[in-house]
N, C-alpha and C positions, 0 to 999 in steps of 0.2 A: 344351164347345166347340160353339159355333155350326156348321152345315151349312157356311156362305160360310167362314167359320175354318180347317175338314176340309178342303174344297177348298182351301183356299188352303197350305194345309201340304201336300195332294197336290203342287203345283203348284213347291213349295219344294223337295220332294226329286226332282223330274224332273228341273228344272235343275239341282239337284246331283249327280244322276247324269250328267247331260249334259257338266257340266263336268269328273267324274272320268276321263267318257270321253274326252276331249278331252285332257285331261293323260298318260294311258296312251297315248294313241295321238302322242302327242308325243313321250314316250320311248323309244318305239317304232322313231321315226319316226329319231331322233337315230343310232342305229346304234353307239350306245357299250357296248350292254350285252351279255351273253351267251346265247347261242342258250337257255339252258334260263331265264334272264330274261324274255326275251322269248315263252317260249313262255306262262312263267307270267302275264306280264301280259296276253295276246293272252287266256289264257284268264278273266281278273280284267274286260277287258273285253268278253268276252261274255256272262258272267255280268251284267255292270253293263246291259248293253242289256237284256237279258231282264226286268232288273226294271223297266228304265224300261217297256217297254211293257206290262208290269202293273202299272206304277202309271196307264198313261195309261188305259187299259182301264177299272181301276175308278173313275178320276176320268172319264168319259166316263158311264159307269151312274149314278154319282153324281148328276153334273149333268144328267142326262134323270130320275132323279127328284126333283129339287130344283125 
């Protein structure tokens, strides 16, 4: 896999994390589910943010040395 490829696959799972956070924080949002549902997702999405900005992190080093 090509450098531009690596990036571009970093860049593939940001916005896949982006959008699973977006989905959790909709279910969230919804008020259908149970306190201990909700706690687990709350905690599914901050996990999911942490990875995104380690994935942005290393696609930033990346691309300053590319």
């Amino acid at each position: 896999m090509s450098g531009r490829e690596e990036l571009l696959s970093l860049e593939s799972a940001i916005t896949a994390i982006e959008e699973a956070v977006q989905a959790v924080s909709r279910e969230v949002e919804r008020g259908r589910l149970s306190d201990a549902s909700i706690a687990r997702l709350s905690r599914v999405e901050a996990e999911l943010n942490r990875s995104r900005l380690t994935l942005e992190k290393i696609l930033r080093e990346e691309a300053s040395r590319g």
